[in-house]
N, C-alpha and C positions, 0 to 999 in steps of 0.2 A: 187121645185121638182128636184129629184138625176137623173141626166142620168143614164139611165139602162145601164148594166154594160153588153158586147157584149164577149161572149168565144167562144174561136174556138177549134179546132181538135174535139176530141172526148167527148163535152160536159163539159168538166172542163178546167180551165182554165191553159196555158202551154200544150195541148194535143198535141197529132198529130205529124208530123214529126218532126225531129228537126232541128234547118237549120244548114246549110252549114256553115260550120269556114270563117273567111276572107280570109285566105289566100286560097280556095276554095280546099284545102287538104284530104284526108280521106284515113280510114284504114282500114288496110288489114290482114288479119291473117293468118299463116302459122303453120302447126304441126311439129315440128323436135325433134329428139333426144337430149337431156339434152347436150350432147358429140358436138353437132353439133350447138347447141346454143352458147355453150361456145367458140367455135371454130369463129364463126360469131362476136360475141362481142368482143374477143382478137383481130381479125383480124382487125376491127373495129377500133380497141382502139389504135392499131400499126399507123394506115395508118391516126389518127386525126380526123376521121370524124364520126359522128351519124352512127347506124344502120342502117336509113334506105335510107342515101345517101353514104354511102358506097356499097349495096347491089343493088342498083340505077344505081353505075358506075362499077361493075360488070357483071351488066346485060347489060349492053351499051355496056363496050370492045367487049364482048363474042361474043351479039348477032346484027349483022350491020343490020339493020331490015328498 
């Protein structure tokens, strides 16, 4: 006899939330102008680093929280 075959989230199987990455990271969405995007990625792209740890140490200089 086959063990029954046990699903979770919403009834099929894979449902439900999805988990958490390893690195326990998630994302985030922002609306800006095409102008302003371009300007983010250039700036980005000058100073070596990813978007969204470059925009990480600009929000750190700025803001001593």
């Amino acid at each position: 006899m086959e063990a029954e075959k046990k699903y979770t989230g919403y009834g099929y199987h894979g449902g439900g939330r999805k988990k958490m990455s390893e690195s326990g990271r998630k994302q985030m969405q922002l609306s800006l102008q095409q102008e302003e995007i371009d300007f983010i990625k250039k700036k980005a792209s000058e100073a070596g680093l990813p978007v969204s740890r470059f925009v990480m140490q600009c929000i750190e200089s700025c803001c001593k929280c």
